[in-house]
Each structure stands twice: as C-alpha cells, then as structure tokens.
N, C-alpha and C positions, 0 to 999 in steps of 0.2 A: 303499501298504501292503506288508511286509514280511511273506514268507512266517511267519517266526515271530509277525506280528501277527495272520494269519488263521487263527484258531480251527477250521478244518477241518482232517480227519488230513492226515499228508504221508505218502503211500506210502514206504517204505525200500528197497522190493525190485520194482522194475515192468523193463518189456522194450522194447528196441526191436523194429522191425523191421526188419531191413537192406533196405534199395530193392538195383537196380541199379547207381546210382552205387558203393554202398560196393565193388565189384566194379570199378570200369571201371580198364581202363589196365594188368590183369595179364593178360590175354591176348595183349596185345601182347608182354609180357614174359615171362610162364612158360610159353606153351602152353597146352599141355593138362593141365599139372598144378595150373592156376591155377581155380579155383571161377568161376562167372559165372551168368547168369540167365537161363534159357532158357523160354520159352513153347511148351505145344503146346496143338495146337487138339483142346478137349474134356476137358484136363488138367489144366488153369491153368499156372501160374509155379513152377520149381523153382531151388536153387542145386543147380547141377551143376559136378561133379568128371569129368571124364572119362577119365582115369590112375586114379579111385577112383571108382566109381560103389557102389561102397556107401555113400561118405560123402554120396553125392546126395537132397536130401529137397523133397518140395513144403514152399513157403511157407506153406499154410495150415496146419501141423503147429503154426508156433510164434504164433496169433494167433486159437485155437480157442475163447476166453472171447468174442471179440468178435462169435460169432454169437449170442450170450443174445438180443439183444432182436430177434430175426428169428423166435423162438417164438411161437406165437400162444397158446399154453399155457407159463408159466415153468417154466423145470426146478424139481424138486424140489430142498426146501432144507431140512434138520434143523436145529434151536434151536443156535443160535451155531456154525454151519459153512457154507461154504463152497457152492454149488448145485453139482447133481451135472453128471456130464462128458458127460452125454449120451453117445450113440451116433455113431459114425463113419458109421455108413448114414443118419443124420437128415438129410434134405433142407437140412436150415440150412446144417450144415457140409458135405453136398457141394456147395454154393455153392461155398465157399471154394477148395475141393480143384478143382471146375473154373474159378471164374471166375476165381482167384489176385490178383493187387494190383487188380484194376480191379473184383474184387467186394469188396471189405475195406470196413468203416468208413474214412472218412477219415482220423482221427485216429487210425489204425494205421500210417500214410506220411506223414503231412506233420505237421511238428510242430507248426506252424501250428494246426491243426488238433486236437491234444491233448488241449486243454485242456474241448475238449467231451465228451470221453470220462471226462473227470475230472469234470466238475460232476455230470455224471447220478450219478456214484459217490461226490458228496459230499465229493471231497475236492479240496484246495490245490494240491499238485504230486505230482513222481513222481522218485525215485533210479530212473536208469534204466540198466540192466546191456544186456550185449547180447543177442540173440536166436537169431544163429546159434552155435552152442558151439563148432563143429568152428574155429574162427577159431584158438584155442590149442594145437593139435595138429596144424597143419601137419607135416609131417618136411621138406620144403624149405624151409629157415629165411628165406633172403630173399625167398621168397614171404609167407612167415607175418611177417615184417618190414613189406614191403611194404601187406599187407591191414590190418595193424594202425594200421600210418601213415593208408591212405586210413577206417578205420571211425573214429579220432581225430576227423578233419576233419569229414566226415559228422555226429558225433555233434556236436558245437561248433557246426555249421548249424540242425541241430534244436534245441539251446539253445538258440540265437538269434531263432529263429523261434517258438519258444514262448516268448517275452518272461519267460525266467526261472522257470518253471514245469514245465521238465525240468531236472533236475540228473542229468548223463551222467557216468559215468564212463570214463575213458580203460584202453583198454586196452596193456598192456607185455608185450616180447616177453621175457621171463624166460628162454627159451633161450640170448639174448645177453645176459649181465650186460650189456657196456658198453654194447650200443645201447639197453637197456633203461633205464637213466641216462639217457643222449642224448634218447632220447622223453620219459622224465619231467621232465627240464629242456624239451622244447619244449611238452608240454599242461600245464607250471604255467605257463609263460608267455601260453599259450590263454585260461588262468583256469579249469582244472579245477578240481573242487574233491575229487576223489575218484579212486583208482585201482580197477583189475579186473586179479588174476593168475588165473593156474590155481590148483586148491585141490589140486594137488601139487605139486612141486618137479619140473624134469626130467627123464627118466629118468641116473640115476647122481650126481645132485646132491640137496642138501638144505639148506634155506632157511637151514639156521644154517653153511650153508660163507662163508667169509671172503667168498667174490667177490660174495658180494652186500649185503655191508655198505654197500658206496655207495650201494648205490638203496634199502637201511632209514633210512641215514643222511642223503639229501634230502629223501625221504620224511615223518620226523619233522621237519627243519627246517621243511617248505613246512605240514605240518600238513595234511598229505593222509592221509587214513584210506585204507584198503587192505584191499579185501574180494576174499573167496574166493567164488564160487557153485558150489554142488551141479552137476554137470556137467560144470562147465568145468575141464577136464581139460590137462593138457599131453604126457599120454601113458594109456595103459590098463595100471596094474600088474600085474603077473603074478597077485596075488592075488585082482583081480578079475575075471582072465579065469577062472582058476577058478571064481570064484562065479557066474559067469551059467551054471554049468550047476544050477543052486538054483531051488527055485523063484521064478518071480517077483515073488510077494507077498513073499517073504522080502527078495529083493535091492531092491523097492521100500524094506518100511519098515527096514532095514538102512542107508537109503541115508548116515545123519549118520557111521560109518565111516569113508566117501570124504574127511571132512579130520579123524580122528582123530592121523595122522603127523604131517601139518603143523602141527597143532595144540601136539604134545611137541616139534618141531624149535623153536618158535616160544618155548613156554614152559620146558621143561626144558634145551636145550640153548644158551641163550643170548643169542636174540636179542632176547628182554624184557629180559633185566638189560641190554643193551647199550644198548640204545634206549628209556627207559622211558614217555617221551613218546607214542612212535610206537602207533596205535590200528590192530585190526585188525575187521573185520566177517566172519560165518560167516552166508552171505545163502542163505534155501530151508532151510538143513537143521534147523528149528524148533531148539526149545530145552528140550525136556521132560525130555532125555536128559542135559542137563548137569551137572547137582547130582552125578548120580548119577558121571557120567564122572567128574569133577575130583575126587572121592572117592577112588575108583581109582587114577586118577594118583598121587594124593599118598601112596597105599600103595606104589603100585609103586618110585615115584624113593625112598623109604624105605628099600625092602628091595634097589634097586641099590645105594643110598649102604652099606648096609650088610655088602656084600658085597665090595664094592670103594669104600671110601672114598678110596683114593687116586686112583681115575678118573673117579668121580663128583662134579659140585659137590655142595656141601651143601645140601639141599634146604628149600625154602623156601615160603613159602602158596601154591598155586597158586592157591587162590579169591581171596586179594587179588591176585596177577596179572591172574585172569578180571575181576577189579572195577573194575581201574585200568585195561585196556588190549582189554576183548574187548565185541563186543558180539554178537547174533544178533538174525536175524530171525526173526516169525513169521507165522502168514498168520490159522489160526483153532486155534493151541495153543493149548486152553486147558490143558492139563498143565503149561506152562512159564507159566501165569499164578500156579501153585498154589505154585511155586517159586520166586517172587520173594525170598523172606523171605530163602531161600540165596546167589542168585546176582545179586541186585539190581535192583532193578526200573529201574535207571539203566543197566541193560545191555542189555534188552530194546526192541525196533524192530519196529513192525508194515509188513508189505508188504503188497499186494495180489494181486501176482504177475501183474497184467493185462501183457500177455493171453491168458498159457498157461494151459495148462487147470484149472490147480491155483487158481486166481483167484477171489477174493470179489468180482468183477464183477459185474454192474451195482449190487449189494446189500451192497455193502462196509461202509456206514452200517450197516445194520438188522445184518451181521453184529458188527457194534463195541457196540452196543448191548446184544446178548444176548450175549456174552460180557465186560462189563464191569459188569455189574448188577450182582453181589456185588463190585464195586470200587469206592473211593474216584474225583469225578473227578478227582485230582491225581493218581493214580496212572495212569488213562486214559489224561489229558493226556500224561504224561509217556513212554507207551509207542505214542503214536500220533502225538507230535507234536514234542515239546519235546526230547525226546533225540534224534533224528536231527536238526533241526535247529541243534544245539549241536552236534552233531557235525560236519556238513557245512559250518558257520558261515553259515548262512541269515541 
C-alpha cells in the first residue's frame, strides 16, 4: 500500500530528534566550537556548545508532547485544539529533563520504532524537519557544512529504518551557495524528497541574489519542494533583536513575521517569475494570517511600482503566485480553514508538530475531527492527506 492509498492523515510538519551520531566526528574536527552530547548524572542529555554555551539546551526541550501518555490524568484539551503544554515541574516531563534519551519513547530515537508513535495518533506517516534549530546558524561555516552533511545521512537512516513512513528532509548550507548545490545534487541522489533552508536568507544576502539561482534552479528540475520552518534561522536580524525586548506573548503570536521578507524576496523580487515550477512550504507559522498579508503585499508592490516604475517590475497577482507555488502548514488553525475560499484549500497542509510542545499528539485524530465538522470530506482529505502527498510525490 502506498502512502497516498492509506486513508489516514500524513503529518506535513513533525521533528526529528537528533541522537548522538548526528554529532560524531566534529569534535575531532572543530573542538570546542563543534555541538556534541554530553550526559550528566541527575540532568539527562544535552547538545552542548562549549565556545557558546548559551546555544546549549537539554534534549528533552525538543520531544515534550511525548510525555502525554505518562499522565495518569490527560491534559486538558478545548473543542478542536491542540492539549495543553503542561507544566515544566510536572513529574512526566521532569523524566525527560533528567532521564534524557534513555527516558524518551522509543519512537522518539529509533526510526524503526516511529511508526508506533504514529498509529496511536492515527496517522500514515510524518514530513519530518529537524529538531535541533541551532544546526542553521552556526557562524563557523565548515562546521555548519559538516553537521549538515552528517544530519543528511542520519536522516536517510531513519527513512530507511521506518520502511518509508518518515519522509525527511535534507537540510542545505545556504551560507555556501556552491556547497549548497553540491549537497543538493548529493541528498537527490539519496532520494530526498524534500529540502529544509533557513526561513531567512544570510545575513547581507537575499534569496532573489543571482548566486542562488543554481540551487532554485536544481531544485525546480529535481521537483524537490523547499520549506522554511518558523525558528530555523540562519542568523538573528537586528529587528528581532529588538523585539525580544516586547512582550512575550506579542513575539510568540507575531512569530509568521520571521519569514514575511523571504516571503517578498521570493514573490516580488523574482524568484517566482524565474522559476515557476519550483514550490515552496512556510512549515509552523499557521496560515490565518495570509489572506490578509498577500492583500497587503499587493498594495504595497502597487504603490512601489508607482512611484518608481522604472525600478520596479510590474506587479502582478501575488495570490495566483501563493496558489501556484506556496503552501503552509497548520497544526489546529482553524482561522486559515475559514480562509480557504481566498488562499486555496490546495495550499493548505496539516502537521502535527510531534513532538514539540505545540503538537496535537496523542489526539491528533479527535483534533481533525472537531475542526473538520463544518467541512466537506474532500476538503479534509485534501488538507490532511492528499495535498502534501502530491506534493512530496508519495
């Protein structure tokens, strides 16, 4: 049976968890500026940086959905949302926090292993992004070359060992246009089916610069779609250092912002019209906010064009742009279901976000169910199953 024959959702947006491995072999090579995984006793498992120990975090931070069913009471859960995050001092999750991979579900480490995490949750398989973020924003570039090469392999292990039932995406070192090519010519040859960039461009570059026409230009050949996730960063812009002196709820639900630039370099400035094939995925930062944004946009490139028509192109539908070439995920928007009529209900991708905390885990079903009740099922199908799998060519 073929993922697209099994009538259970396919996640769009789930996580690995990096082991060990995806780490070995750069402490040999960078020192101490290389990430690795260090155990203390009564701590659990962290990846540590030790030139940057603020970018150091325990491992149970990115795998906090997979203590639900360690409740002997379920968290609470509101009509078509998500269960709540619990508490950091809950006994479930300071398992995790002290006993680190060797307290985890299984099917948080071994891919093998997966698919048991999946059946409880009712669904077929999982697009699966990475877990530790920090992997994109190295500033020593052949280390951040290097990590990316070994989390490739890694990742292609765990597809393999989950018999087809994780679909991984490769991630590219977008600080090096050219090794960036070089790696995306070596994971199409792997049999990726999907890439992971930063959802910014470098810092002093911008995705519609010339040097990176070769890897839009493979890219659309190979028919490898190309997602940005909310986090994963390639550097921290000046305007968000600013804002984390904001409140935190603000800079939480602010967070779809973080790929509003990439989003004009990608539509306004030319790398659509160049490449019209070439498909992109905005993974985590929901989609409620879209209609309303692409509205926007299309004032604004209006009123550049009109100011300077000689340096601006002439502006063109951006919402047939979004229709032909963009998709987004969502987890329990129901706001971006309300919006389909605008932005297409062919655009829309449900994730589960297992196993961070934001995750419709172990309830992912019953949450598909209440928020699909005033929906057609073709429409469902289509947002839970049928469209990422035409996309990833399942």
């Amino acid at each position: 049976m073929t993922l697209l024959n099994d009538p259970r959702p396919i996640s769009a947006d789930s996580h690995a968890m990096e082991t060990p491995e995806v780490f070995e072999g750069l402490v040999e090579r960078f020192g101490d500026d290389a990430p690795r995984v260090v155990h203390t006793e009564g701590q659990g498992d962290s990846i540590v940086i030790p030139n940057n120990p603020k970018r150091s975090r325990n491992v149970a931070v990115m795998a906090l959905a997979g203590t639900r069913l360690d409740y002997e009471t379920p968290l609470p859960r509101k009509h078509a949302s998500k269960p709540s995050a619990g508490s950091l001092n809950d006994p479930e999750i300071q398992a995790y926090f002290t006993g680190g991979y060797a307290a985890m579900r299984a099917g948080l480490v071994d891919g093998a292993r997966r698919p048991d995490d999946q059946d409880i949750d009712g669904i077929s398989a999982e697009i699966l992004y990475p877990g530790w973020f920090p992997m994109f924003s190295l500033t020593n570039l052949d280390l951040l070359v290097a990590l990316q090469q070994n989390f490739n392999d890694w990742m292609h292990n765990q597809q393999v060992a989950s018999k087809g039932r994780l679909v991984g995406l490769a991630a590219l070192p977008v600080q090096r246009p050219d090794v960036a090519v070089a790696e995306l010519e070596r994971v199409i040859k792997l049999g990726f089916k999907g890439i992971v960039i930063p959802s910014n461009a470098p810092e002093g570059r911008r995705y519609c610069d010339e040097e990176y026409d070769p890897m839009w230009a493979l890219a659309e050949e190979a028919g490898l779609p190309v997602a940005f996730h909310v986090a994963c960063m390639s550097h921290i812009p000046e305007w968000v250092q600013v804002s984390l002196k904001r409140d935190p709820i603000v800079q939480y639900a602010g967070s779809p912002a973080l790929i509003h630039d990439t989003m004009v370099e990608l539509m306004v400035r030319g790398v659509c019209a160049k490449y019209p094939k070439l498909k992109f995925v905005l993974a985590e930062f929901n989609a409620g906010w879209v209609a309303h944004w692409l509205d926007k946009v299309q004032q604004g490139w209006a009123r550049e064009y009109g100011g300077n028509p000689s340096g601006t192109p002439e502006p063109v539908d951006v919402l047939e742009i979004w229709k032909r070439q963009f998709y987004a995920t969502i987890e329990d928007d129901t706001t971006a279901l309300k919006t389909c009529e605008t932005i297409g209900e062919d655009t829309l991708l449900w994730g589960s976000d297992y196993p961070h905390t934001d995750s419709t885990w172990p309830c992912s079903s019953q949450v598909l169910d209440e928020m699909f009740e005033n929906y057609s099922p073709e429409t469902r199908d289509k947002i839970t199953r049928t469209n990422v799998a035409k996309l990833y060519s399942l």
